[in-house]
MIDRENKOL-220294 format. One record per residue (C-alpha): residue number from 1; x, y, z. Coordinates in Angstrom, 1 decimal. Layout:
<lumke: NUM, east: X, north: Y, up: Z>
...
***
This chain:
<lumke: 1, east: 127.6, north: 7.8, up: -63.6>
<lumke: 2, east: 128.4, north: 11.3, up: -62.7>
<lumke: 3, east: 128.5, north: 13.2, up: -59.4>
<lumke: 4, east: 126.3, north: 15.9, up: -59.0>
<lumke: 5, east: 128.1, north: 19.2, up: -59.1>
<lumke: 6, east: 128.1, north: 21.6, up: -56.5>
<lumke: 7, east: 128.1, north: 25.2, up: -58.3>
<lumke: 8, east: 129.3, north: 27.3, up: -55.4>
<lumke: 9, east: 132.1, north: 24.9, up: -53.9>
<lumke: 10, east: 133.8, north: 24.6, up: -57.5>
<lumke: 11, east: 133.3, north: 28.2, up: -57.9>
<lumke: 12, east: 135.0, north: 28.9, up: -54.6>
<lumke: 13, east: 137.8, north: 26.5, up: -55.0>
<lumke: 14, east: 138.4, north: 28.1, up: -58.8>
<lumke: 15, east: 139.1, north: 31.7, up: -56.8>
<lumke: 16, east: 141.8, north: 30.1, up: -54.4>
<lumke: 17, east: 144.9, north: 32.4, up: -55.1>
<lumke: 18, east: 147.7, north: 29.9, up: -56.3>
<lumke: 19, east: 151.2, north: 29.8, up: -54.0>
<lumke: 20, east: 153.6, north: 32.0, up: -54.6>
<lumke: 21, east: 156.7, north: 31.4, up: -57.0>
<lumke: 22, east: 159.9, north: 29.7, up: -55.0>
<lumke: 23, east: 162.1, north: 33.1, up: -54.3>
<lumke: 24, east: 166.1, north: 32.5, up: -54.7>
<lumke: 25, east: 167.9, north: 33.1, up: -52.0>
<lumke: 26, east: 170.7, north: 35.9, up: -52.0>
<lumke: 27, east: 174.4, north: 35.1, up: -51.4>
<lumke: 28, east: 173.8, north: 37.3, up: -48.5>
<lumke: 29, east: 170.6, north: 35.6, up: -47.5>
<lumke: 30, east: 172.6, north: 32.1, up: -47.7>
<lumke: 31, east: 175.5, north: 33.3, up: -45.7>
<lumke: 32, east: 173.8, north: 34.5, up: -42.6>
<lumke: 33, east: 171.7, north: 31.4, up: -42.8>
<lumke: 34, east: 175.1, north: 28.8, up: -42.8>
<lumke: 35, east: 176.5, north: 31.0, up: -39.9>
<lumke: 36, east: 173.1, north: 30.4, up: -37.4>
<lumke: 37, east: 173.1, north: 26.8, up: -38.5>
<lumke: 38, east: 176.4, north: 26.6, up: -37.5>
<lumke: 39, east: 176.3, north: 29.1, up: -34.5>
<lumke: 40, east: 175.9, north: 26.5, up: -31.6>
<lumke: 41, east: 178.4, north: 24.7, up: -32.9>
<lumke: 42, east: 180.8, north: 27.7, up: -32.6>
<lumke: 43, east: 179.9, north: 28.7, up: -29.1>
<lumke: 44, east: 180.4, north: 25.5, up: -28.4>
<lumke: 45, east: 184.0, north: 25.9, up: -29.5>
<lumke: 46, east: 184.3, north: 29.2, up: -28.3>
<lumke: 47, east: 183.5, north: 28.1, up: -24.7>
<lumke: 48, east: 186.4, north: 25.8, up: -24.5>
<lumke: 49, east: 190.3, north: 26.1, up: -24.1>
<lumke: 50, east: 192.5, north: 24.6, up: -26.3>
<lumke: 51, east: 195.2, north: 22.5, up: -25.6>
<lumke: 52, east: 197.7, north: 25.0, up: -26.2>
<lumke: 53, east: 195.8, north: 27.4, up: -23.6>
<lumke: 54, east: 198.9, north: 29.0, up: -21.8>
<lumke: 55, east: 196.9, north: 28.9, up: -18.2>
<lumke: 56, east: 195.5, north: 25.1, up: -18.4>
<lumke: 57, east: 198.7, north: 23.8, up: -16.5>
<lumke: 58, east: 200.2, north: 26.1, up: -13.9>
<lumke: 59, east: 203.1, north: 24.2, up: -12.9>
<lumke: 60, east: 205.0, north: 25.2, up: -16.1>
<lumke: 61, east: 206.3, north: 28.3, up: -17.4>
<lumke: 62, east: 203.6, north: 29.6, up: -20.1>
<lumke: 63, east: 205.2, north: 30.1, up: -23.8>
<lumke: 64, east: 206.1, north: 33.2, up: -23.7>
<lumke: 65, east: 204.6, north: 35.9, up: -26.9>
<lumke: 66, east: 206.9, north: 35.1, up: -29.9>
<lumke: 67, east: 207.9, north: 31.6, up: -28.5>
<lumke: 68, east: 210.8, north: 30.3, up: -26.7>
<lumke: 69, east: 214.4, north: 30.9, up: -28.0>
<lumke: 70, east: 216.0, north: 28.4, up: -30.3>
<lumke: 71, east: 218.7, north: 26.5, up: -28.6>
<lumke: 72, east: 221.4, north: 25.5, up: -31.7>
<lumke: 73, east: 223.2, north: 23.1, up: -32.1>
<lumke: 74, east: 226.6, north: 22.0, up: -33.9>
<lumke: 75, east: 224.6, north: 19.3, up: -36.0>
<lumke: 76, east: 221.4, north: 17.8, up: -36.2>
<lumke: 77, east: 221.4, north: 14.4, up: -34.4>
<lumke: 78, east: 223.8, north: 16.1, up: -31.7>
<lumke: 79, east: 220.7, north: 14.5, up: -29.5>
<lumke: 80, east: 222.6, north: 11.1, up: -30.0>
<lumke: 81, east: 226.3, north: 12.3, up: -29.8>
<lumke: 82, east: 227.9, north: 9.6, up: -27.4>
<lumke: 83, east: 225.4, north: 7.5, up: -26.9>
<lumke: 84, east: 226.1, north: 3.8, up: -27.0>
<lumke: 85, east: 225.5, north: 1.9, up: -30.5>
<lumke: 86, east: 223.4, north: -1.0, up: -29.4>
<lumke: 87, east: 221.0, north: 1.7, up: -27.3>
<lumke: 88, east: 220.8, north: 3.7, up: -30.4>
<lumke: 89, east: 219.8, north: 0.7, up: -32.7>
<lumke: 90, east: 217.4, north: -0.6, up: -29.9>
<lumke: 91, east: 215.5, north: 3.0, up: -29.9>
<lumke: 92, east: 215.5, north: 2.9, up: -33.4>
<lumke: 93, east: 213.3, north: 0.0, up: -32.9>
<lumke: 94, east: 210.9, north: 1.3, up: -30.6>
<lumke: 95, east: 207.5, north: 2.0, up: -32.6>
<lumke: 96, east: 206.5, north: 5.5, up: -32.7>
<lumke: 97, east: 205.4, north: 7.8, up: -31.3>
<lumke: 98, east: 208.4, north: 8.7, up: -30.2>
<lumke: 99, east: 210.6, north: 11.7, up: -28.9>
<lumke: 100, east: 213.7, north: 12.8, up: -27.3>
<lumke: 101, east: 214.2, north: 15.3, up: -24.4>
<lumke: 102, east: 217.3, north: 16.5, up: -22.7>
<lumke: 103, east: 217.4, north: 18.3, up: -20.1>
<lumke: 104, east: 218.4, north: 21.5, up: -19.1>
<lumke: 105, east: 221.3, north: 22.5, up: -16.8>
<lumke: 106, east: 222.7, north: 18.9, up: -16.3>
<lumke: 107, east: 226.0, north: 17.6, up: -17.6>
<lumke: 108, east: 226.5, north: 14.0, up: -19.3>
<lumke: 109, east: 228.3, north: 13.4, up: -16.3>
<lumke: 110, east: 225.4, north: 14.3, up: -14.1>
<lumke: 111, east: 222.7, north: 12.5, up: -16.1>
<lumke: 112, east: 225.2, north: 9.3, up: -16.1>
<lumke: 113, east: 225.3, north: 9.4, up: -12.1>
<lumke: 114, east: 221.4, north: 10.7, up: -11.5>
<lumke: 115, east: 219.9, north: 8.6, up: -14.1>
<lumke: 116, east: 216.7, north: 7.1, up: -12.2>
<lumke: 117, east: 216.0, north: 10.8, up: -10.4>
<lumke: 118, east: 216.0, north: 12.6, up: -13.8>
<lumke: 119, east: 214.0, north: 9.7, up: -15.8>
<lumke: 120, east: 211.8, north: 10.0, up: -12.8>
<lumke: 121, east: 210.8, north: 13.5, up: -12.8>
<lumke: 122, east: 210.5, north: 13.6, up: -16.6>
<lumke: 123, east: 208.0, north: 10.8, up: -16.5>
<lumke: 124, east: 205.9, north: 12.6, up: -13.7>
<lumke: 125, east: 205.8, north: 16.1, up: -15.7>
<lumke: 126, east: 205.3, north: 14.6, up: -19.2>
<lumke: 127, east: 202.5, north: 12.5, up: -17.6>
<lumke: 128, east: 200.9, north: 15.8, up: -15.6>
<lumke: 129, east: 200.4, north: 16.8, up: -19.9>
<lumke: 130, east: 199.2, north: 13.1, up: -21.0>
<lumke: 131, east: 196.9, north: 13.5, up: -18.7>
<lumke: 132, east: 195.7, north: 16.8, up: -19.0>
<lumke: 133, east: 194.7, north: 15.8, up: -23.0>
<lumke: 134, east: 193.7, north: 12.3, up: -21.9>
<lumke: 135, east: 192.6, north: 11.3, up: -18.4>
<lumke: 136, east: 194.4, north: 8.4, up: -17.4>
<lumke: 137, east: 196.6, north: 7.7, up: -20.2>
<lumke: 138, east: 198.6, north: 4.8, up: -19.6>
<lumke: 139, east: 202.0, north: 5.2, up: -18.2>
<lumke: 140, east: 204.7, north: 6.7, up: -19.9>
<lumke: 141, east: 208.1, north: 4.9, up: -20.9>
<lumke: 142, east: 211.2, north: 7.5, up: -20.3>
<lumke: 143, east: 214.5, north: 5.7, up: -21.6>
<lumke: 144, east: 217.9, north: 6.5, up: -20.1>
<lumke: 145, east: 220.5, north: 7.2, up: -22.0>
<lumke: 146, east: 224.1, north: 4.6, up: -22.2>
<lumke: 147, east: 227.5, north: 5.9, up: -23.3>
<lumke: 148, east: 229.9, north: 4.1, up: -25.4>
<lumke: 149, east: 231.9, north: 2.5, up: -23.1>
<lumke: 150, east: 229.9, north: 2.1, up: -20.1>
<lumke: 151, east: 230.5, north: 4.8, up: -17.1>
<lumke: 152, east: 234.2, north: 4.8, up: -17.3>
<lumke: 153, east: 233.6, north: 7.0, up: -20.8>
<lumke: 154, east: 235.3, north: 9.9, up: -21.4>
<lumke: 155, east: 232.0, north: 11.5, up: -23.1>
<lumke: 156, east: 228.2, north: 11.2, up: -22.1>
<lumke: 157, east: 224.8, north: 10.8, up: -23.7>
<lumke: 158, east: 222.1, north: 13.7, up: -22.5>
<lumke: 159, east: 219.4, north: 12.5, up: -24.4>
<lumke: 160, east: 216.7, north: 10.6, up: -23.0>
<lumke: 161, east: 213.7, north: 8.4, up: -25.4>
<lumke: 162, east: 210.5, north: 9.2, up: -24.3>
<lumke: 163, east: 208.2, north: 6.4, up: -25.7>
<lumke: 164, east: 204.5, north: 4.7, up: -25.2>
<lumke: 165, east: 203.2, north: 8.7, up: -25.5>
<lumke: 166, east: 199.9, north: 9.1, up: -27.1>
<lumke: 167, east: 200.3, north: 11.2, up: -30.5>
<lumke: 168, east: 198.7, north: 13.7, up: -29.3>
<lumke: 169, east: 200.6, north: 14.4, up: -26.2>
<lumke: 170, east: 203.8, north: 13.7, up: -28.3>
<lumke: 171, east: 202.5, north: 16.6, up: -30.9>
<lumke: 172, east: 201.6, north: 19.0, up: -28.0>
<lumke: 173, east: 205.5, north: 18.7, up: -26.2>
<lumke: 174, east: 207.0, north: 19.1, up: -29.5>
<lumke: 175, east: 205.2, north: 21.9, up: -30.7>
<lumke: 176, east: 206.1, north: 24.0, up: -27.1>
<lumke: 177, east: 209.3, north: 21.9, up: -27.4>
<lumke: 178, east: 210.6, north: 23.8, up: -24.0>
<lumke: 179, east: 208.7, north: 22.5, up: -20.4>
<lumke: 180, east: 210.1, north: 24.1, up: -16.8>
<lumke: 181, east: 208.9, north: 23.8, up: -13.9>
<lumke: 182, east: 210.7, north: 23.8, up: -10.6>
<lumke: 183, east: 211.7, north: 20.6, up: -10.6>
<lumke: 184, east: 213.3, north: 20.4, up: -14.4>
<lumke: 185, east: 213.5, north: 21.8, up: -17.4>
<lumke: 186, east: 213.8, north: 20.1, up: -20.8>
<lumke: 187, east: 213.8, north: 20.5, up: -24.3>
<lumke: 188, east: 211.7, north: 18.0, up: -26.5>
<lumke: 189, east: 213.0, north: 17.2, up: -30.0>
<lumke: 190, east: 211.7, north: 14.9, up: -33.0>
<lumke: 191, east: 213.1, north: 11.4, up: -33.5>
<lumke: 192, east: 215.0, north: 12.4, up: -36.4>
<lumke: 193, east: 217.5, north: 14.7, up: -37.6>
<lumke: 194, east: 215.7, north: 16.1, up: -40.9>
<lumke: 195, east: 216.5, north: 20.0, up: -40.6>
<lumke: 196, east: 220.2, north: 21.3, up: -40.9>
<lumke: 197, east: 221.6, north: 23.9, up: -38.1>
<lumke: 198, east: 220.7, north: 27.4, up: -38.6>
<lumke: 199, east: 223.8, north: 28.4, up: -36.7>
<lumke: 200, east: 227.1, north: 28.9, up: -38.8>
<lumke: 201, east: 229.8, north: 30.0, up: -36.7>
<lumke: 202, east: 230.9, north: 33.0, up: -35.0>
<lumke: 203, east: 233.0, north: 35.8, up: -35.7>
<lumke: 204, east: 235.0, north: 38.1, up: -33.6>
<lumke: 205, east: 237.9, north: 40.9, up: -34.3>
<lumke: 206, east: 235.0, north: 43.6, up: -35.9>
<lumke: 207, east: 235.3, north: 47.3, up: -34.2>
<lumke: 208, east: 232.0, north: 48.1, up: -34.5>
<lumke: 209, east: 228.6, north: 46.3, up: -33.0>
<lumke: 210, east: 226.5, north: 47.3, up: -36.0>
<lumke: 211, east: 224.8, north: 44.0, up: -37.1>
<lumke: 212, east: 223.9, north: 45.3, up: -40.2>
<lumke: 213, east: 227.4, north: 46.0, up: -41.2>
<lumke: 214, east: 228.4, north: 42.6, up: -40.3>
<lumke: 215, east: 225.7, north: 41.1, up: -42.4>
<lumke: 216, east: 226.8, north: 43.2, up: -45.8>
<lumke: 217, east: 230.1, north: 42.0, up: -45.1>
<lumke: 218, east: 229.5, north: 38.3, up: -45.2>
<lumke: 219, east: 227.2, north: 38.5, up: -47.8>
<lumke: 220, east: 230.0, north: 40.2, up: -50.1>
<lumke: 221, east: 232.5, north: 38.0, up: -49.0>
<lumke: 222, east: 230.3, north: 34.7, up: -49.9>
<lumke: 223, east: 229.2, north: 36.4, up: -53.2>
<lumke: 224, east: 232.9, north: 37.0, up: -54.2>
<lumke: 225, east: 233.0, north: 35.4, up: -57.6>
<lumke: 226, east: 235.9, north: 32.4, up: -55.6>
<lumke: 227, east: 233.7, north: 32.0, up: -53.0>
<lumke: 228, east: 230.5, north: 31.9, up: -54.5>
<lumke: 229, east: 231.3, north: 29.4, up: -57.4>
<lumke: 230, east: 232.8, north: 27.0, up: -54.2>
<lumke: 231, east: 229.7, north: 27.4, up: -52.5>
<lumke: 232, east: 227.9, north: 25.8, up: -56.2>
<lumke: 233, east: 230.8, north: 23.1, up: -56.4>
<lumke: 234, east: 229.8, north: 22.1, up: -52.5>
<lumke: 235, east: 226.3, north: 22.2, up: -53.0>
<lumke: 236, east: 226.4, north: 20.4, up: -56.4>
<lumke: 237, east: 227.5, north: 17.5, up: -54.4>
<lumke: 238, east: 224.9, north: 16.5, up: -52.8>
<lumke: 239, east: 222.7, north: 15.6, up: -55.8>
<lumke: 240, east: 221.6, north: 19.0, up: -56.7>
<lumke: 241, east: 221.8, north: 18.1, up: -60.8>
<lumke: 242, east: 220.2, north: 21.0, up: -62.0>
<lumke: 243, east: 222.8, north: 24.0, up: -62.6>
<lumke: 244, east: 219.9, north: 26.5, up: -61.9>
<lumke: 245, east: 219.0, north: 24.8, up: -58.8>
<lumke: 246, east: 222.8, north: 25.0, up: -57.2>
<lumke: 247, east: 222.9, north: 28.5, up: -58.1>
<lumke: 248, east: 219.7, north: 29.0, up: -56.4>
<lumke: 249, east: 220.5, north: 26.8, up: -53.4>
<lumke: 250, east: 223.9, north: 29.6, up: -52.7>
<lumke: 251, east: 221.4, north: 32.8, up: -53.7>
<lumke: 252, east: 219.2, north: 31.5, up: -50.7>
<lumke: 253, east: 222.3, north: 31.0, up: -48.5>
<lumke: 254, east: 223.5, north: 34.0, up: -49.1>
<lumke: 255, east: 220.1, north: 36.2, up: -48.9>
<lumke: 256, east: 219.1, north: 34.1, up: -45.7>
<lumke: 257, east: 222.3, north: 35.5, up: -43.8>
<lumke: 258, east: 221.3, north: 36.7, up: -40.0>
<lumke: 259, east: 223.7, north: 38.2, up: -37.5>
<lumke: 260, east: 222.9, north: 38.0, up: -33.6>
<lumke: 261, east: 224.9, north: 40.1, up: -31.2>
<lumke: 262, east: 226.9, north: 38.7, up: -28.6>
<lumke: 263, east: 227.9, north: 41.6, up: -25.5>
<lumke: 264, east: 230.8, north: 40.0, up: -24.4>
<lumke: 265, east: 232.3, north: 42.0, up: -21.8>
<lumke: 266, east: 235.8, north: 42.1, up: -20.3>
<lumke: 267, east: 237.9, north: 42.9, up: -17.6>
<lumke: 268, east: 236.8, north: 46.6, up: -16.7>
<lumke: 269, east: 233.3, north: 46.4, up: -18.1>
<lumke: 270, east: 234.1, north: 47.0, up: -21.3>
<lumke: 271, east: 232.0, north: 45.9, up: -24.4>
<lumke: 272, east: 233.8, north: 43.6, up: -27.0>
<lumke: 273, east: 231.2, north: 42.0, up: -29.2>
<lumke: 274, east: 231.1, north: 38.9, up: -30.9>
<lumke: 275, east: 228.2, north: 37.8, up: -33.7>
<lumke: 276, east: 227.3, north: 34.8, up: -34.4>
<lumke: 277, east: 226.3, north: 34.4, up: -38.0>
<lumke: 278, east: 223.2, north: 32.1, up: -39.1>
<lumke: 279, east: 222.0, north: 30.6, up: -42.8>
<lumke: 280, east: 219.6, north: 28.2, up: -44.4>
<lumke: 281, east: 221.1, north: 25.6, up: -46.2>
<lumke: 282, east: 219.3, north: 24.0, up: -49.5>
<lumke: 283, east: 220.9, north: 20.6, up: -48.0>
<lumke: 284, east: 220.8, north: 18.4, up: -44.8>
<lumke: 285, east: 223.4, north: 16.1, up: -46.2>
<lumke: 286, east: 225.8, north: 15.3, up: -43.2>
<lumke: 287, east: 229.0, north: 15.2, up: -45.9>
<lumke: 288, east: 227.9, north: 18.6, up: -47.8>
<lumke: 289, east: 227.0, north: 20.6, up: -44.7>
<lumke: 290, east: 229.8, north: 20.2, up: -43.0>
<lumke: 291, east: 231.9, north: 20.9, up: -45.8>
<lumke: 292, east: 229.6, north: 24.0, up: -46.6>
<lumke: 293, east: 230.1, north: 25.1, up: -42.8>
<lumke: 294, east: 234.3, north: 24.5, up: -43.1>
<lumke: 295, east: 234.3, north: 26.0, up: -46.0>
<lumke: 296, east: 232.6, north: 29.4, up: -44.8>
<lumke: 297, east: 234.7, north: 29.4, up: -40.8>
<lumke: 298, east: 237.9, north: 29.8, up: -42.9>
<lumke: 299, east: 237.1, north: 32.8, up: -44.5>
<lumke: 300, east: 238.1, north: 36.2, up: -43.5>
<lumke: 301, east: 235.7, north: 39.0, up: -43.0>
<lumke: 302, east: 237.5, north: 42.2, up: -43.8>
<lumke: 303, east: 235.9, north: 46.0, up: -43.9>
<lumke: 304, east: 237.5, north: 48.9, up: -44.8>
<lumke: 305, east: 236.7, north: 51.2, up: -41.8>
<lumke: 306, east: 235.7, north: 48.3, up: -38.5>
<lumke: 307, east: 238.1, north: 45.7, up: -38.7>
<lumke: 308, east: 238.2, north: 42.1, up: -39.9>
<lumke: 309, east: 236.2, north: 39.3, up: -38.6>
<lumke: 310, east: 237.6, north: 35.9, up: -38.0>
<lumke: 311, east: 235.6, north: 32.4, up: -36.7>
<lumke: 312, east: 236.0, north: 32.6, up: -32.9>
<lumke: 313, east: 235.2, north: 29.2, up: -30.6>
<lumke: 314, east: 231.7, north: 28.6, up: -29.9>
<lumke: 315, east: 230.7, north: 29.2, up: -26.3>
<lumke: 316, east: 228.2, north: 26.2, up: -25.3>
<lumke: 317, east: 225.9, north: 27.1, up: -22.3>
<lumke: 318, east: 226.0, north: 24.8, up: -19.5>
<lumke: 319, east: 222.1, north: 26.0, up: -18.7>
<lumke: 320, east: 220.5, north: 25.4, up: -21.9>
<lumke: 321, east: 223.0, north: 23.1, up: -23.9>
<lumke: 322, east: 222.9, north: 25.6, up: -27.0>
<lumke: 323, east: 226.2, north: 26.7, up: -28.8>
<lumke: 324, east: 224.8, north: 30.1, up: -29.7>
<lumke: 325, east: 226.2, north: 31.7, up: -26.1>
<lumke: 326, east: 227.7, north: 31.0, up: -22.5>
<lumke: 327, east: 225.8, north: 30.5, up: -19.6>
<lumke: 328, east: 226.4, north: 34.1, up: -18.5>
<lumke: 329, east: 223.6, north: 35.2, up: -22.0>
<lumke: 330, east: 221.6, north: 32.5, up: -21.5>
<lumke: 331, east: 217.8, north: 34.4, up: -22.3>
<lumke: 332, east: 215.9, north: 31.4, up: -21.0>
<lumke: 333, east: 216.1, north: 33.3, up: -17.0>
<lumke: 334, east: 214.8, north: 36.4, up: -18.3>
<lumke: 335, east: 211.4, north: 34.8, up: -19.8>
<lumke: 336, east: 208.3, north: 35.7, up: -17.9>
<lumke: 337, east: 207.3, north: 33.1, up: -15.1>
<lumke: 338, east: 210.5, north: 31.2, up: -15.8>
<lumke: 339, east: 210.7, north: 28.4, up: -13.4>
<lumke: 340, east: 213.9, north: 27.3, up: -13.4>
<lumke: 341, east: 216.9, north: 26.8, up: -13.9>
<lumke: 342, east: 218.3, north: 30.1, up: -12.7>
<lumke: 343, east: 221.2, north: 32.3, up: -13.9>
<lumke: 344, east: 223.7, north: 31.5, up: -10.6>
<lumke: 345, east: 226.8, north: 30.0, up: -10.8>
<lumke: 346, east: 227.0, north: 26.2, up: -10.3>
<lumke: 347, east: 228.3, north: 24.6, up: -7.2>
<lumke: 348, east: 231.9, north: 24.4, up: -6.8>
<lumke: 349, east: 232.1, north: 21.2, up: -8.1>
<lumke: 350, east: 231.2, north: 22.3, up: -11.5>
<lumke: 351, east: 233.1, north: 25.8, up: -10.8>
<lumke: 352, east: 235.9, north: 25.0, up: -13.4>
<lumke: 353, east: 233.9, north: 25.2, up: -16.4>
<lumke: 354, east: 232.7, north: 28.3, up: -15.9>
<lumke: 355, east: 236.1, north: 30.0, up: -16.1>
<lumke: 356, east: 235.9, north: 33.1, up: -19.0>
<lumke: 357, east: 232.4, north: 33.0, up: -18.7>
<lumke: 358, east: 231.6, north: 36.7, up: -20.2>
<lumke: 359, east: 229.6, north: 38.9, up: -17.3>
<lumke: 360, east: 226.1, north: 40.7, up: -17.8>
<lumke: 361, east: 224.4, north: 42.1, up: -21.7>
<lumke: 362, east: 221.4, north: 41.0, up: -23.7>
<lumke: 363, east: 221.6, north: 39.5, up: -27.3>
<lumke: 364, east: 220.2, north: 41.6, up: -30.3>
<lumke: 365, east: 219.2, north: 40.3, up: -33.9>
<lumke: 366, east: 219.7, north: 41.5, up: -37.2>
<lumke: 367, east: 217.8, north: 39.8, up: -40.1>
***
């Protein structure tokens, strides 16, 4: 049995126009369409400081543009020099994350008799940035350091483990790696010892204070055919097999070569510069880099028309703990907003190591 038709409903519903044909979409089309899908999303973002906003915490000295300087040292766990063996194995121990922090303008001798103060006031200002990333993060451990041979030691330990951190707050201090605010100022470094010192040696007796001209200098002296085939032998010790690969590792030694200028000044004002010379090394071998670094302080730097260079004693800085310049250069004072610790003379307690301290002048840098 059939429906009766209806003549002017199947006519009408023949006529109905059919729906227009899917249209592809432009690459255009699709790419302002992904940006509004996402555009809450990226206000969202944009509304927000990071955690590396300079302004967020006040009490310390904002990075300044370019970053803090580098403070160098004479090797790469110099963090631990001194410290006693049994502390050292017992940090090694402690689960990570993990760091170490010394602090500025304080002796091994001061840290040894003002041990609870400075852990103190480490803990409070790393916890002011654990808590600015985490509200009430639990507590943070700050481990003094022991010397070998108790306090009667000859040589102290300025390096302090700082432990029970949150990763994050562990990966925000390292990546500033310099925190000062009036109370203290320290430096935060990894727990480890994986990247060789950029700083060679330095090198006085040169009549002019054109970096550049230092820089050729060394360079020719290290590509000398002697030279350059004892920098291969050194660097072939340290389990570089490939031939191509040693030559390599002494081409990027060489070409790395960068000379900072030191204004030492003496008696009567007058300007007698010193450079210290720095280079990347293929190797963080202990053995091969200080042979690579012996090696290179007893070789003569001679020019034709400005004199001869010759290693001259590194001047540590009693502010900042790097070998790179006395306390009299120390650039840390001149930052922006630098809280402390200034550029005066320490009491009189302290006055005999600052005898020769060179007086007044900026550092320059020739790459």
């Amino acid at each position: 049995m059939h429906a009766p038709g209806n003549s002017v409903v199947d006519q009408h519903m023949s006529t109905l126009p059919s729906p227009p044909a899917a249209r592809a979409q432009t690459v255009e089309e699709e790419s302002i369409l992904a940006h509004l899908a996402l555009a809450e999303a990226n206000r969202a973002i944009l509304s927000q400081n990071g955690i590396n906003h300079r302004t967020v915490l006040p009490q310390f000295t904002p990075t300044p543009i370019g970053g803090f300087p580098k403070v160098h040292m004479a090797h790469s766990a110099q963090i631990f020099n001194h410290l006693d063996n049994k502390v050292l194995l017992t940090w090694f121990q402690v689960e990570h994350p993990k760091f170490m922090v010394r602090v500025f303008d304080i002796s091994g001798k001061e840290v040894a008799d003002q041990t609870a103060i400075i852990a103190e006031r480490l803990r409070a200002s790393i916890t002011i940035i654990a808590d600015f990333i985490h509200q009430e993060a639990p507590p943070i451990h700050v481990s003094p350091p022991q010397p070998q041979g108790s306090r009667g030691a000859k040589a102290h330990p300025i390096g302090f483990l700082v432990h029970k951190v949150p990763e994050e707050t562990k990966n925000l201090i390292l990546s500033q790696h310099i925190w000062s605010t009036t109370d203290i100022t320290f430096e935060a470094l990894p727990f480890n010892c994986t990247n060789p010192p950029e700083l060679l040696f330095c090198l006085t007796g040169f009549t002019t204070p054109d970096a550049g001209i230092v820089r050729r200098t060394i360079a020719e002296v290290w590509a000398s055919d002697e030279n350059r085939h004892r920098i291969d032998d050194i660097f072939s010790m340290c389990g570089i097999q490939n031939d191509e690969l040693v030559y390599k590792a002494t081409r990027d030694l060489i070409n790395s070569i960068h000379v900072e200028v030191l204004d030492f000044k003496i008696t009567g004002g007058l300007s007698v510069p010193r450079f210290n010379i720095f280079g990347y090394s293929a190797t963080n071998d202990a053995k091969t880099w200080m042979e690579l670094r012996g090696f290179l302080h007893l070789l003569e730097y001679p020019t034709e028309l400005d004199g001869c260079g010759i290693a001259a004693a590194l001047h540590p800085c009693q502010l900042c703990h790097s070998l790179a310049h006395p306390r009299g250069l120390c650039p840390f004072p001149n930052i922006p907003q630098w809280n402390s610790p200034k550029l005066v003379n320490r009491p009189a307690a302290n006055s005999s190591r600052q005898t020769g301290r060179p007086r007044g002048g900026r550092a320059g840098r020739s790459t």
